[in-house]
BALUM-523892 format. One record per residue: x, y, z of N, C-alpha, C in turn; residue number from 1. Coordinates in pm, 1 decimal, decimal comma. Example, Ala and Ser with C-alpha at 12.3 -4.5 7.8 and 13.67 -1.06 7.14 Angstrom:
2
((1319,0 -569,0 780,0) (1230,0 -450,0 780,0) (1320,0 -330,0 780,0) 1) ((1285,0 -225,0 708,0) (1367,0 -106,0 714,0) (1290,0 3,0 787,0) 2) 
This chain:
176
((4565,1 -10308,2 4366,8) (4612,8 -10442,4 4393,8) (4660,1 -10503,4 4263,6) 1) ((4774,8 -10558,0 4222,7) (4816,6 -10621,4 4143,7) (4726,6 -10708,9 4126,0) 2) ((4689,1 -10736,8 4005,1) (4633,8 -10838,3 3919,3) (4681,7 -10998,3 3965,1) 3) ((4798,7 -11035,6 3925,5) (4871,6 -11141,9 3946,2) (4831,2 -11233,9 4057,5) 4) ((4774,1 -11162,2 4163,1) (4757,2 -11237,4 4292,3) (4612,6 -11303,5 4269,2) 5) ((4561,4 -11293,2 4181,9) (4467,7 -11401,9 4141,0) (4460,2 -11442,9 4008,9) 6) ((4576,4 -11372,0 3913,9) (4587,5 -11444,0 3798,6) (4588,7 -11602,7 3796,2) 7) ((4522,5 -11666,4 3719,2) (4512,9 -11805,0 3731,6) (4482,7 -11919,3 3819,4) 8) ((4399,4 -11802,6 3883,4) (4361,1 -11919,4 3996,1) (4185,4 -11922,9 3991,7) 9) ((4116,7 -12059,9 3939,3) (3961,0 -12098,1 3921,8) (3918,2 -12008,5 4034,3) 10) ((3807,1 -12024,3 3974,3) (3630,9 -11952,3 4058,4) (3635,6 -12080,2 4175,9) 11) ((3686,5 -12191,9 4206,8) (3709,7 -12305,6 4309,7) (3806,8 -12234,9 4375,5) 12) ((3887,8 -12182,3 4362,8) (4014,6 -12217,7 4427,7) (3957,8 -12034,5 4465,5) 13) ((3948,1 -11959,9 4449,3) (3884,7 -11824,0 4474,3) (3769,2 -11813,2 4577,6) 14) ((3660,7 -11915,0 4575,4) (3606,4 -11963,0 4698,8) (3664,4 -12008,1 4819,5) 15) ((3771,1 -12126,1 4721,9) (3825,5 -12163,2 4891,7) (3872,8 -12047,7 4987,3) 16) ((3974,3 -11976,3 4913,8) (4027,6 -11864,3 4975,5) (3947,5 -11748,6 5030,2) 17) ((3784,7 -11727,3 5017,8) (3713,8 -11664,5 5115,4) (3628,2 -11791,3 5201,1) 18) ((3612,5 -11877,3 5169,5) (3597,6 -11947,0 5304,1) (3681,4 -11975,0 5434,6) 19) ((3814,5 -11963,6 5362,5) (3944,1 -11983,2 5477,9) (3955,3 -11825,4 5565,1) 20) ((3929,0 -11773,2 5500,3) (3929,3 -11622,8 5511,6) (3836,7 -11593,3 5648,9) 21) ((3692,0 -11640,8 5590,7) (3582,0 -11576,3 5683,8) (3604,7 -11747,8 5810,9) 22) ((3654,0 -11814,1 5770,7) (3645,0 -11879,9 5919,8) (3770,2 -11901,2 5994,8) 23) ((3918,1 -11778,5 5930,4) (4020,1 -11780,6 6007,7) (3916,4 -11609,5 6118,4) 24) ((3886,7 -11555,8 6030,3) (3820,3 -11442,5 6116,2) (3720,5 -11462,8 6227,5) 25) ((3650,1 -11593,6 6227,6) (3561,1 -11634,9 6297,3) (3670,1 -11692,5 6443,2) 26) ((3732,4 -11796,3 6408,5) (3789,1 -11923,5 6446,9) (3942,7 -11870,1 6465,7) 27) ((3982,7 -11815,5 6387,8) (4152,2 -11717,4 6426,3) (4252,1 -11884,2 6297,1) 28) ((4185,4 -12011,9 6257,5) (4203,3 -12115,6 6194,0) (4113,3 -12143,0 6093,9) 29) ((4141,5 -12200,8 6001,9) (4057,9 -12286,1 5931,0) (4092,8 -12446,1 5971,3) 30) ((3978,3 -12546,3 5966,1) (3991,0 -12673,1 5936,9) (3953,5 -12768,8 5819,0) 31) ((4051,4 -12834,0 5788,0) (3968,2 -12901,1 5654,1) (3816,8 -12964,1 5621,1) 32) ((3805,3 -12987,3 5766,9) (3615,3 -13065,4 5781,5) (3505,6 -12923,2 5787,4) 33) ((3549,2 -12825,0 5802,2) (3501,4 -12729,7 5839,0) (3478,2 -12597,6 5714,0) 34) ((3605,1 -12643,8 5664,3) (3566,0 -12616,6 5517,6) (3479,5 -12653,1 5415,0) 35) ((3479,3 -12837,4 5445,4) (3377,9 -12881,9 5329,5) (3267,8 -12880,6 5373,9) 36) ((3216,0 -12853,0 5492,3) (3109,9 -12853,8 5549,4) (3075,3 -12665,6 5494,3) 37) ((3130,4 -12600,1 5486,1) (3124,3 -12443,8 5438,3) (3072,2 -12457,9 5300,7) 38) ((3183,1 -12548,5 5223,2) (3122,5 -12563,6 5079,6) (3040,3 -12650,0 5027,7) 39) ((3042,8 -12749,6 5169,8) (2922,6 -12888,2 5054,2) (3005,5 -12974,7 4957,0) 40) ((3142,7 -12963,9 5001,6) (3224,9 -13090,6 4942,3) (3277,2 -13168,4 5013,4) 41) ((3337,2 -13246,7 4966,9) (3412,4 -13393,0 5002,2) (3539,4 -13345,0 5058,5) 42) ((3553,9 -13397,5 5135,0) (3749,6 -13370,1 5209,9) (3791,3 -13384,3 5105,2) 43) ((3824,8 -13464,2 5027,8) (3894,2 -13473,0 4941,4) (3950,8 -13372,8 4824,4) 44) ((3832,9 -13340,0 4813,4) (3822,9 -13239,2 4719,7) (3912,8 -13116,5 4774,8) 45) ((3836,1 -13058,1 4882,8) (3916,4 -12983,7 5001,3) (4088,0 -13006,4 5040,5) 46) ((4157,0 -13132,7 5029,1) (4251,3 -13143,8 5094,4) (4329,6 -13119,1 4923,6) 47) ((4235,7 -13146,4 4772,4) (4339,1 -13096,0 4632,1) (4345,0 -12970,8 4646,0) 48) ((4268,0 -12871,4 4689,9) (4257,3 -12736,6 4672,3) (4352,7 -12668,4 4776,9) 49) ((4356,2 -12717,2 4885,5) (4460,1 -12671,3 5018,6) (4586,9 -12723,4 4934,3) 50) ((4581,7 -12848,0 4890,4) (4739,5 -12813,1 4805,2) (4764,4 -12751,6 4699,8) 51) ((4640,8 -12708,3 4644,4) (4716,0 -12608,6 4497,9) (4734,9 -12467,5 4562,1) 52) ((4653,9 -12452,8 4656,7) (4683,0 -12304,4 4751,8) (4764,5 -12319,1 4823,1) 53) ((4832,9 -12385,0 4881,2) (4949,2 -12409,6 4970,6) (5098,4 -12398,5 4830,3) 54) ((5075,6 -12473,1 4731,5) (5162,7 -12457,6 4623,3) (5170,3 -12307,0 4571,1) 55) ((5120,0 -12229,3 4555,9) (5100,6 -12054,2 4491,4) (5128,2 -11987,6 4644,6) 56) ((5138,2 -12059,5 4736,4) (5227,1 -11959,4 4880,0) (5101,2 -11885,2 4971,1) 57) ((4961,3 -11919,5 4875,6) (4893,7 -11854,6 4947,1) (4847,9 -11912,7 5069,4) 58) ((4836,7 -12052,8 5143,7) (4767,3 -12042,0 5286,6) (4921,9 -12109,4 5318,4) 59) ((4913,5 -12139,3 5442,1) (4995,6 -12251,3 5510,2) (4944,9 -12357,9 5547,2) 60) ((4946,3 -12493,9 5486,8) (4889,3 -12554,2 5523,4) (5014,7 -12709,7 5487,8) 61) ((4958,4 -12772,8 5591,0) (5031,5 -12924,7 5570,2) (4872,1 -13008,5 5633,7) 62) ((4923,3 -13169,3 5604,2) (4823,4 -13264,0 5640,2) (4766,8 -13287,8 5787,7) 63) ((4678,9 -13241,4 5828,1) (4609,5 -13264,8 5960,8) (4619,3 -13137,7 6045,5) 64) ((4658,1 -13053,8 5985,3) (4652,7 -12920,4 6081,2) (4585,2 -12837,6 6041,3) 65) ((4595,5 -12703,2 6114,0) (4502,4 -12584,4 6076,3) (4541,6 -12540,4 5934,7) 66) ((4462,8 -12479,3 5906,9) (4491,3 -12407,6 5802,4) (4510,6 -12218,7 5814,5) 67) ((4597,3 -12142,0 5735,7) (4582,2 -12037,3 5764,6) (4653,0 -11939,1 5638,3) 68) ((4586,6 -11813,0 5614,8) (4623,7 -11748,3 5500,3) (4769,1 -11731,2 5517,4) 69) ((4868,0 -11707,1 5420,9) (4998,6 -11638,9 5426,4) (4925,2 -11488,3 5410,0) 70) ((5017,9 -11392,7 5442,8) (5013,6 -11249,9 5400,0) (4953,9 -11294,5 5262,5) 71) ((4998,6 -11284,9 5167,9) (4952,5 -11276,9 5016,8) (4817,6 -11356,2 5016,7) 72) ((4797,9 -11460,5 5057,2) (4696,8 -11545,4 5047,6) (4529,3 -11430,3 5091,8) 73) ((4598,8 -11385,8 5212,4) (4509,2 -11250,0 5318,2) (4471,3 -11161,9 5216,6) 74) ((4556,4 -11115,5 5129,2) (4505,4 -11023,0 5013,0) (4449,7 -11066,5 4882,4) 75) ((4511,4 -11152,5 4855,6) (4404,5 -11236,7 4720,2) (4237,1 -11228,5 4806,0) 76) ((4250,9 -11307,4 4890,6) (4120,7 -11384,2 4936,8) (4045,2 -11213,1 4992,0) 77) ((4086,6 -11094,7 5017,7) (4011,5 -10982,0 5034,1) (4014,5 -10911,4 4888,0) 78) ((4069,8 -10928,1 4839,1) (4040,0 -10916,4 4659,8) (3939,8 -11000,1 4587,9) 79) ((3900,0 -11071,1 4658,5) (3794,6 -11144,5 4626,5) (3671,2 -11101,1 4719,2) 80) ((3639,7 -11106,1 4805,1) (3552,4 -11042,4 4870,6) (3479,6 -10898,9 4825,0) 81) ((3597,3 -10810,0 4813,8) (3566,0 -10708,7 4779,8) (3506,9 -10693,3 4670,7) 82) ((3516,9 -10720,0 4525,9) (3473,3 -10774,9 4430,0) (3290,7 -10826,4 4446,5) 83) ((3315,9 -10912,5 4531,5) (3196,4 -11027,4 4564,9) (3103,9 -10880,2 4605,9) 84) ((3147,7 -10782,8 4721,5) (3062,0 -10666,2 4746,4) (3073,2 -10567,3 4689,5) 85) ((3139,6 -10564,7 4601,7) (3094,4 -10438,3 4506,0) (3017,0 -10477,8 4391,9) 86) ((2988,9 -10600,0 4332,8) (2896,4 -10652,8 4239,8) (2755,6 -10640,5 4288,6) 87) ((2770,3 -10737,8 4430,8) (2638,7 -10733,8 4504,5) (2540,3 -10595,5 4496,7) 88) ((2661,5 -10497,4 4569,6) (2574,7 -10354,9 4572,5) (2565,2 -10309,6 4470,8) 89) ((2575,2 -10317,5 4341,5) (2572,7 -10264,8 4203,6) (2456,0 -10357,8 4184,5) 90) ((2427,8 -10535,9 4174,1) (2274,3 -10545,5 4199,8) (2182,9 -10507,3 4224,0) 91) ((2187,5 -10468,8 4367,8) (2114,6 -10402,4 4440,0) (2097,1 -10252,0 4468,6) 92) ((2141,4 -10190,7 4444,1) (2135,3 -9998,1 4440,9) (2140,7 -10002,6 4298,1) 93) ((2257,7 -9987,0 4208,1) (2173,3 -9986,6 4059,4) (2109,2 -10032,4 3970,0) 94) ((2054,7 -10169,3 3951,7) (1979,5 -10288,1 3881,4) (1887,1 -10299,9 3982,1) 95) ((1850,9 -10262,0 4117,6) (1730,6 -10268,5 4231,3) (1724,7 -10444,1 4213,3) 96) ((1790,4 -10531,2 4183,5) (1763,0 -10627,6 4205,4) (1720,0 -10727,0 4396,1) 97) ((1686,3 -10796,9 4428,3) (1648,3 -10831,5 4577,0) (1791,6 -10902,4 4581,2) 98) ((1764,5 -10899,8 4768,0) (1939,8 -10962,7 4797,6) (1985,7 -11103,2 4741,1) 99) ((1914,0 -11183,1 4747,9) (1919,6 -11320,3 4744,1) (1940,3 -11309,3 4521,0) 100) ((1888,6 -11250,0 4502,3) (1952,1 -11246,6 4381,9) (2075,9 -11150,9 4358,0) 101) ((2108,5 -11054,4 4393,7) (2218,6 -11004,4 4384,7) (2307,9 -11080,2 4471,8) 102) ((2304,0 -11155,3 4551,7) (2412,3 -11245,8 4564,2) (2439,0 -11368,9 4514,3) 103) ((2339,8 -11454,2 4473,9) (2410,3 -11544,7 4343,3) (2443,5 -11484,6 4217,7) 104) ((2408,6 -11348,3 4145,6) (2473,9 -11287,3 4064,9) (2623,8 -11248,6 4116,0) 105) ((2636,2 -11208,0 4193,0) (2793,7 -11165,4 4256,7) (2863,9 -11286,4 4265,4) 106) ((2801,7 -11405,8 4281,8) (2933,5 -11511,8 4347,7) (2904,1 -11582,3 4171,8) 107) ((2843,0 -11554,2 4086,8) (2877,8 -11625,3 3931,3) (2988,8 -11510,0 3906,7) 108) ((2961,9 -11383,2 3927,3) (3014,1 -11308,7 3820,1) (3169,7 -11258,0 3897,3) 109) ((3185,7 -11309,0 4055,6) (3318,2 -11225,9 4050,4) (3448,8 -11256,5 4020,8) 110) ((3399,1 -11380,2 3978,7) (3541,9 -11495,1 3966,5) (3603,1 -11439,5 3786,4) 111) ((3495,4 -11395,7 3742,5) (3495,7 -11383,1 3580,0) (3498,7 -11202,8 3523,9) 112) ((3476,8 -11112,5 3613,6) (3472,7 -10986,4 3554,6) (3671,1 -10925,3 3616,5) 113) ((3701,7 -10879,8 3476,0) (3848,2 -10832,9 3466,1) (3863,5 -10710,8 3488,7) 114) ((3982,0 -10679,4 3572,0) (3978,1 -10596,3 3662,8) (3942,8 -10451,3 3609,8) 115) ((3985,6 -10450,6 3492,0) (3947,9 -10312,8 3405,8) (3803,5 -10241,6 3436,5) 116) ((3725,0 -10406,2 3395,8) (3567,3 -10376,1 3361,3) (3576,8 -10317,2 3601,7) 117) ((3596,1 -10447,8 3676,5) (3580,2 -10397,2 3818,3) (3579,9 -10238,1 3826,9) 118) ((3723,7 -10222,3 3803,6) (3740,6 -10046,6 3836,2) (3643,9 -9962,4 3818,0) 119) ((3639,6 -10012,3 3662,9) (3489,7 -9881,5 3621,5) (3353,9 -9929,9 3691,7) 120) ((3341,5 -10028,3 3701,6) (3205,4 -10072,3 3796,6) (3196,2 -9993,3 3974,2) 121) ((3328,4 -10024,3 3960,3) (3328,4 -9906,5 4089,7) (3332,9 -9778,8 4098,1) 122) ((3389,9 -9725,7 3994,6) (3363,5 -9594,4 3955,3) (3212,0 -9522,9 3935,9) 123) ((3133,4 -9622,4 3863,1) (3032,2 -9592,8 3826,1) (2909,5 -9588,2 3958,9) 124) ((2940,9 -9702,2 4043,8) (2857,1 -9686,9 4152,7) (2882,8 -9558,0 4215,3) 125) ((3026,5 -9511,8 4213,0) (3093,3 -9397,8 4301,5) (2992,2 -9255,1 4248,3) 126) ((2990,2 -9309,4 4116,2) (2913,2 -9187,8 4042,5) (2738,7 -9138,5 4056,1) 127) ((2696,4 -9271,7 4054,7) (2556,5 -9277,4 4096,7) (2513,7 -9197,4 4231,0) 128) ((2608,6 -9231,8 4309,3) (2604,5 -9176,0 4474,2) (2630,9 -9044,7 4462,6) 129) ((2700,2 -9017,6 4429,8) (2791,1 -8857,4 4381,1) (2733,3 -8739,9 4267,9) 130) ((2712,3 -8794,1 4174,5) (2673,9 -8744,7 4117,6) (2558,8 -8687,6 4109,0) 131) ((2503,3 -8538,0 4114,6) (2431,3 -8430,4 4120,7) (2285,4 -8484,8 4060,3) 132) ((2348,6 -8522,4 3902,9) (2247,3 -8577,0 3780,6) (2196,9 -8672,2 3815,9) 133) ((2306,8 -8768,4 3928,3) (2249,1 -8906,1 3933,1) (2182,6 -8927,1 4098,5) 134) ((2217,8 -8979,1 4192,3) (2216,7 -8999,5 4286,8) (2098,8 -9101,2 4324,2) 135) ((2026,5 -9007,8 4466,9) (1879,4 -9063,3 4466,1) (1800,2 -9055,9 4379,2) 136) ((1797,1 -8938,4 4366,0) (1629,3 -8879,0 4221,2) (1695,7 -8944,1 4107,7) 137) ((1821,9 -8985,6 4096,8) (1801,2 -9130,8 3939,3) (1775,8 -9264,0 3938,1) 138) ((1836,0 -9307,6 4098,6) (1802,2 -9454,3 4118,2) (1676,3 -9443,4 4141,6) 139) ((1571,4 -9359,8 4214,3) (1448,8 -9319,3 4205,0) (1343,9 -9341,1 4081,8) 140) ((1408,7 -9311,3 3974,7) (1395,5 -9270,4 3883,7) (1373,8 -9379,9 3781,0) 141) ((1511,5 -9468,9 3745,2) (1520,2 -9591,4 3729,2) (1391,9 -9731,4 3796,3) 142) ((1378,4 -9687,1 3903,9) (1316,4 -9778,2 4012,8) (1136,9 -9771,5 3947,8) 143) ((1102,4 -9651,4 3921,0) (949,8 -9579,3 3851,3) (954,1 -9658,5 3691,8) 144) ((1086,0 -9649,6 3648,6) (1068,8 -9712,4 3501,8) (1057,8 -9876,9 3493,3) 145) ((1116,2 -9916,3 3611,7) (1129,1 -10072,9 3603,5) (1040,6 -10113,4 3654,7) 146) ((923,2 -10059,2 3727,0) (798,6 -10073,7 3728,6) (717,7 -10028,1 3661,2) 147) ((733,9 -9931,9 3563,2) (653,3 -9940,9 3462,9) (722,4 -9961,8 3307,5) 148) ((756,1 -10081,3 3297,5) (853,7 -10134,4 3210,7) (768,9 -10106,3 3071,1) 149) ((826,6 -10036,6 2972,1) (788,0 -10001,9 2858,5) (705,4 -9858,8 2769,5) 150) ((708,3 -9797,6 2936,0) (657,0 -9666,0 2915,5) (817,9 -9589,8 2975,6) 151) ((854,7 -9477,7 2846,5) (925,6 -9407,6 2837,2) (919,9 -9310,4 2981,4) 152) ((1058,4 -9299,9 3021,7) (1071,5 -9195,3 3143,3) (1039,2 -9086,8 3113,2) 153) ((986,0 -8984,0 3221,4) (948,9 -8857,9 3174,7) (1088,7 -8747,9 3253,7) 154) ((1201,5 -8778,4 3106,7) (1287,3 -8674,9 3111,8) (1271,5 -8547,3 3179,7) 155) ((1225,0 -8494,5 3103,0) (1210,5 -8344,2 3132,9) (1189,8 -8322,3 3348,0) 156) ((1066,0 -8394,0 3333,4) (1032,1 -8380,2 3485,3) (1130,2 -8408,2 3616,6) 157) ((1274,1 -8546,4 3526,7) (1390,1 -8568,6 3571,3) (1438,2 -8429,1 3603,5) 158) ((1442,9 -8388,6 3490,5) (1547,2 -8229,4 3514,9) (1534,8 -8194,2 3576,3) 159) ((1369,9 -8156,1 3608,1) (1314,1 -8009,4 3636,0) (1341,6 -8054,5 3807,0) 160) ((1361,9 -8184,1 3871,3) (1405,0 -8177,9 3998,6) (1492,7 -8184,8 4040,2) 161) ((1583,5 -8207,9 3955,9) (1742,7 -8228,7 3940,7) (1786,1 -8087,2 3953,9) 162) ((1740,3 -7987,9 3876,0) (1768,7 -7853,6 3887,4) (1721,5 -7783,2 3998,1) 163) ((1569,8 -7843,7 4075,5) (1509,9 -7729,7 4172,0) (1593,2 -7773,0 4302,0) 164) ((1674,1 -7929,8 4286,6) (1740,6 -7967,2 4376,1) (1854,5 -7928,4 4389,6) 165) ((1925,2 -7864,4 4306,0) (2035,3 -7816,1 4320,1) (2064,4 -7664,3 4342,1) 166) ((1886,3 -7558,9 4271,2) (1898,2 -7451,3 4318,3) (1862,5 -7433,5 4453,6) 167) ((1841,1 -7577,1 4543,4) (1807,7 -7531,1 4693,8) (1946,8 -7516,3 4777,5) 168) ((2010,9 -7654,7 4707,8) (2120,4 -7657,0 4739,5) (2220,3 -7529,7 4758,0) 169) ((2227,9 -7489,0 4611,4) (2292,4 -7356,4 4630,2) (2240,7 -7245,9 4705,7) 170) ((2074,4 -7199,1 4772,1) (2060,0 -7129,6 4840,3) (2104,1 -7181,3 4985,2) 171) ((2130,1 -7285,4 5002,4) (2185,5 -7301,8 5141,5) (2299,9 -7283,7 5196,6) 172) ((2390,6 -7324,9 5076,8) (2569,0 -7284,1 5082,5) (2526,6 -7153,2 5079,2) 173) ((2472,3 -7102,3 4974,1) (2510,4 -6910,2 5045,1) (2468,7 -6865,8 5154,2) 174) ((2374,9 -6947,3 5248,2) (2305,7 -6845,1 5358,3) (2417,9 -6894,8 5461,9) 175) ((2521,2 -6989,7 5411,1) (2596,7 -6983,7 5519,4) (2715,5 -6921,6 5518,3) 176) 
């Protein structure tokens, strides 16, 4: 996804656009009362932000009607989401943090992490899952150390299941 489609647009104006989002999906519309009631603001506030998003092409919106994403608006505002859940689950599967904290960490941090750092954050979760070395028996692993915070992991014993797990593995691909 091109960058640009949320270049310069606040951690405000990045909210609005998944609130319009998740209650055109609900509702097939957004409404302006329905919005600030989503965010806990003032119409007002709501009716500056529908015009700086209506100005960048992203919703359609005029005074007293529905509101609704343009195409582009539809992809910013799922460029944001996505983001919002790939932070979350990087909370939560690699930092084991609880939900309710991995989701106010995700909604500080997705407005502010650049897309570079995103990619590799997604990469890296991709890797954890995937990866032989890593997977369960490391988030496992991780999970034993952060409960016993300050006593050194016992490497070796990492290996030694990392390896008996992979020589089972390989006896199974051959018996087939």
């Amino acid at each position: 996804m091109p960058t640009d489609i949320l270049e310069g647009l606040s951690a405000s104006l990045e909210d609005y656009l998944e609130v319009i989002y998740h209650l055109e999906k609900t509702n097939r519309v957004a409404r302006a009362k329905d919005i600030a009631d989503q965010m806990s603001v003032q119409r007002a506030s709501v009716t500056g932000a529908l015009k700086a998003l209506a100005g960048r092409g992203l919703i359609n919106y005029s005074p007293y009607s529905y509101i609704t994403l343009t195409p582009e608006g539809r992809k910013a505002a799922k460029e944001v989401i996505r983001r919002h859940e790939v932070l979350k689950e990087f909370f939560t599967t690699a930092l084991l943090l609880d939900p309710n904290q991995a989701e106010a960490n995700a909604c500080r941090i997705e407005h502010a992490i650049g897309p570079t750092a995103f990619e590799r954050l997604v990469q890296f979760l991709e890797f954890i899952k995937n990866c032989p070395r890593a997977g369960e028996d490391w988030l496992q692993a991780f999970a034993d150390f952060c409960r016993e915070t300050g006593q050194a992991p016992d490497c070796e014993a990492c290996v030694a299941r990392c390896r008996n797990k992979l020589a089972r593995q390989a006896e199974t691909e051959n018996r087939e």
